[in-house]
N, C-alpha and C positions, 0 to 999 in steps of 0.2 A: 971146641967144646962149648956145649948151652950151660947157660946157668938161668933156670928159670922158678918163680918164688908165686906162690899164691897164697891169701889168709882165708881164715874160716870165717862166719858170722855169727852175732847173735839176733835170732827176731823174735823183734817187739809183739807182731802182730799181724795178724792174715794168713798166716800159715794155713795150707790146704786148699786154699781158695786159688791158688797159681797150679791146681791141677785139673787137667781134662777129665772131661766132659764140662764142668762147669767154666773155668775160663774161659772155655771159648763162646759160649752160650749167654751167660752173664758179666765176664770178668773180673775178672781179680787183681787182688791189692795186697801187697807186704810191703809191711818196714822194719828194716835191720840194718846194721851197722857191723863192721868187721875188724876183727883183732888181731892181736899181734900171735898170736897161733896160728903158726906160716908149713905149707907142705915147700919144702927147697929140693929141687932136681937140677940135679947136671946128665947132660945126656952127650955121646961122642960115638962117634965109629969103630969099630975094633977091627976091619977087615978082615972080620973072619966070616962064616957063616951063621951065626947064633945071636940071639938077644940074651944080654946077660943083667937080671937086673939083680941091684944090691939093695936093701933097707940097711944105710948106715954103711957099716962093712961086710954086713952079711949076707951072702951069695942066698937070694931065695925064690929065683928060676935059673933055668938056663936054655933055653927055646932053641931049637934046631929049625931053624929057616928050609929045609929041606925039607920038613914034617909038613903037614898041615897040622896050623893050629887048631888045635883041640882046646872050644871054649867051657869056662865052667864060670862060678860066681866071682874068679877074678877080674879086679877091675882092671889092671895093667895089661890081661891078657889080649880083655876086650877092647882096649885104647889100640893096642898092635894093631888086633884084627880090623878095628874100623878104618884105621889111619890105611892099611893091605902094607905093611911094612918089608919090605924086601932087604934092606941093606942091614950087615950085622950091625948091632950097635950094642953099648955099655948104657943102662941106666942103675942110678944110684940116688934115693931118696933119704930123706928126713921129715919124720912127722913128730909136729910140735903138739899138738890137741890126742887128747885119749881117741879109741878105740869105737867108734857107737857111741858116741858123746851126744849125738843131737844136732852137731854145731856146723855141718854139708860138710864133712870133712870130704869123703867120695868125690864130692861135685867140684871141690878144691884142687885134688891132687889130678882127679883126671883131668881140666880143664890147666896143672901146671905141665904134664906128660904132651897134652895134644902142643899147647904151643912152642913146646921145647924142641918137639922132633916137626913142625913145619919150621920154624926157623933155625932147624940144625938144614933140613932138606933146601933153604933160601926160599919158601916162598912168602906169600907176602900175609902179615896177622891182623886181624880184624877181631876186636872184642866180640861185640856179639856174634860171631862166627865160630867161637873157639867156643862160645860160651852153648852156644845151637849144638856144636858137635859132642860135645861134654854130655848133654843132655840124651843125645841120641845113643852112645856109647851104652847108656843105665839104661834107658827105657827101651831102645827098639832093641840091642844088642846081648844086655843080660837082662832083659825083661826084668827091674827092679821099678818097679813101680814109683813115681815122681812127680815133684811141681818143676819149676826151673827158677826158685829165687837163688838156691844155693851157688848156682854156677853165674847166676848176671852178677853176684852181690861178690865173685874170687874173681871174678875180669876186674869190676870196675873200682869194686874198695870203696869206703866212707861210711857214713851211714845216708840211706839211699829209701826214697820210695820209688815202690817198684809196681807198674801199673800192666798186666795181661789180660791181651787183646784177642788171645786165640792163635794156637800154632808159636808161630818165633815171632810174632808181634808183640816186640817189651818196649816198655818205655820208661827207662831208669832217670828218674829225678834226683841229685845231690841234694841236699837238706841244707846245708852249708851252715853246721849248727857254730857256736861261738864257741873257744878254748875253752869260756870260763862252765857253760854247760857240761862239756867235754869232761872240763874236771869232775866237775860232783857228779855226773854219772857215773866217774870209776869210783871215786871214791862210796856213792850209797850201794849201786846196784850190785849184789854179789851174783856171782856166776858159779853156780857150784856141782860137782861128778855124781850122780848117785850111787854109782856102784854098779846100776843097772843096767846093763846093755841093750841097746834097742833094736829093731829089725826096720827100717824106717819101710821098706817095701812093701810087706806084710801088712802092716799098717795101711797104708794109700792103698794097697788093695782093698783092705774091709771097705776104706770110701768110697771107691770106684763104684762097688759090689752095691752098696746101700744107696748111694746116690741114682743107682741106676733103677733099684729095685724100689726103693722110698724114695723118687723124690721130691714130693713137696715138703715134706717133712726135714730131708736131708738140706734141701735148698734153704729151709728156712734156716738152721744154724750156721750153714755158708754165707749168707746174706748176714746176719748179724756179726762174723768173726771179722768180714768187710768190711761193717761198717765199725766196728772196735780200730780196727788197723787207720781209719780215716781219720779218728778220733785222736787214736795214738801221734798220728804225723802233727794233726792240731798242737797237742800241748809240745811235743817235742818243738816245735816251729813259737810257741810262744812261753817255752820253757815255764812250764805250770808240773811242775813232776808229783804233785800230789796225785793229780787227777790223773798222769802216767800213770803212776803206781798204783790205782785203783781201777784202772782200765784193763793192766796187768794182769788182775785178779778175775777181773770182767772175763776177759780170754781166757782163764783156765775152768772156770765155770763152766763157757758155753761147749767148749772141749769136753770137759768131762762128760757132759749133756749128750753130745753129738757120738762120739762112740765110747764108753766106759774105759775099754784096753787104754784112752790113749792115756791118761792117768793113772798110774797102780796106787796100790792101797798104799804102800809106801809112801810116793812121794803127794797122795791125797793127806795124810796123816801129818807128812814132814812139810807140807804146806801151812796145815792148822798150826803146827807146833809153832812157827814161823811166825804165822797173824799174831799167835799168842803172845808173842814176844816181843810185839810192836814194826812188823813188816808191816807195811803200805798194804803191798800187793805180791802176786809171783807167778809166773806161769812156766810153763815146759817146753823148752826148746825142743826145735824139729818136729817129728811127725810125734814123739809122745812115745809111753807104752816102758820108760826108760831114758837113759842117757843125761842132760845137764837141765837145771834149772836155774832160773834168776829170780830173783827179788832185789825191790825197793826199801833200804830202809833210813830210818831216820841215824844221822851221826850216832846221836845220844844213846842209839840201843844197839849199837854196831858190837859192842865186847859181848854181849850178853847172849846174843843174836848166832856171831861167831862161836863161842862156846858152845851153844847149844847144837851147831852144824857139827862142829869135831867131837863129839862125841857122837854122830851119825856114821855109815859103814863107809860113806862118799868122801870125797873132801873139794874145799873149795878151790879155786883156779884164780890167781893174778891174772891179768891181764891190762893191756891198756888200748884203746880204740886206734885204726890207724884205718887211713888215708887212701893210701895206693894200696890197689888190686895186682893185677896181676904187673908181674916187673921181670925183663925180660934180657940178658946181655952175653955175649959172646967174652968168652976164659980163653 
């Protein structure tokens, strides 16, 4: 038996600009960092004929190898059919992060499924390989529309600048920030659920669509969201988190700018209420439109701040930064 574990992320900044047409044309830039909200898969053989997978204890396919597989918006379905899966096997998941959260949960758990079931089969794993095929699985397989920071940032783990070249040309930088940062980042920045579920596909589609139709216009708030995420790696590297958290804000501004969906009036409103109460800054994890948001804030308005989030529809998520990506061992 595999027993294989991946985390989600949060990003700082660059979001969208790790998606084609422009990456490869101009390139792109995100920085994020990954938590302890872990997709955990154990994967084995049942010598039967069937893939049988479980969420938790509960049986929620049971595939007949015999069949062809019949694809739809499943992601597990699609992991089968790319990996061409022949032998029965048992898989059984745990998701630690909500549902549409924002935070690549997708890009997490399929990039924990593909290296479970090569190194259930012994061959040999290679991060950005698992991380390329995670990517192909969503885009070329269930056509969901994508960048590819989600799946470099559930290989590699940490918090990471992530530099794209065009194609699988990444170049993941560690940050190698210090504990003591580490700390008061958990401690200011909150990370919080809206309530709203997001479509992240749908989304990068509008981009796709407007970048192609607008783009100088399009270009130009990709090239600013770029140069926010540059700036972002700056103070994270020289720990100045004022200017973070106001850079924060910076990026949900030019987002809002750049396509209105990716911001609802909600969490535009639950933003304001936020500044009002002495946030820094905050912006919208993932493609936007719904799902998590973060904010910077100071100690001293942390109760106030907090209170004013619990009586939102959302709620907010503990978490703490962690290190390792993807982690990988034989049961």
């Amino acid at each position: 038996m595999i027993s294989s574990k991946t985390p989600v992320r949060i990003a700082f900044g660059g979001g969208a600009t790790d998606v084609e047409p422009y990456s490869s044309e101009y390139g792109g830039f995100v920085v994020n960092a990954t938590i302890n909200k872990h997709f955990a898969v154990k994967i084995d053989y049942n010598n039967g004929n069937n893939i049988k997978i479980f969420r938790d204890t509960e049986l929620i396919h049971n595939l007949e190898l015999s069949n062809e597989l019949k694809l739809d918006s499943d992601l597990i379905k699609g992991v089968m059919y790319y990996l061409n899966v022949k032998d029965g096997i048992d898989i059984s998941f745990h998701a630690d992060p909500p549902k549409k959260a924002g935070l690549g949960a997708s890009a997490s758990l399929s990039c924990a499924l593909i290296a479970g079931i090569l190194k259930l089969q012994g061959k040999e794993i290679n991060k950005n390989s698992v991380a390329e095929m995670a990517f192909q699985v969503e885009d070329k397989i269930l056509k969901n529309a994508g960048g590819r920071q989600d799946q470099y940032a559930a290989v590699y783990g940490g918090f990471n600048s992530l530099e794209f070249q065009g194609g699988s040309k990444v170049i993941v930088e560690n940050l190698n920030i210090s504990n003591s940062l580490k700390s008061e980042l958990e401690d200011r920045l909150i990370l919080y659920y809206t309530g709203q579920e997001h479509v992240s596909g749908d989304l990068v589609k509008d981009q796709i669509k407007s970048y192609k139709s607008k783009k100088e216009k399009s270009k130009s708030y990709l090239d600013q969201l770029k140069e926010i995420a540059y700036n972002i790696k700056d103070t994270i590297i020289s720990e100045d988190l004022e200017s973070f958290g106001i850079l924060l804000n910076k990026d949900l501004e030019v987002k809002r700018k750049f396509n209105p969906r990716l911001v609802t009036k909600f969490m535009n409103n639950l933003n304001k209420g936020m500044i009002k109460r002495g946030a820094i800054g905050g912006r919208v994890c993932g493609a936007g439109g719904g799902g998590c948001m973060i904010w910077l804030v100071d100690k001293t308005d942390y109760n106030a701040i907090t209170d004013y989030l619990n009586k939102r529809p959302g709620f907010i998520i503990d978490y703490e930064f962690v290190e390792k990506g993807l982690e990988l061992k034989k049961i």
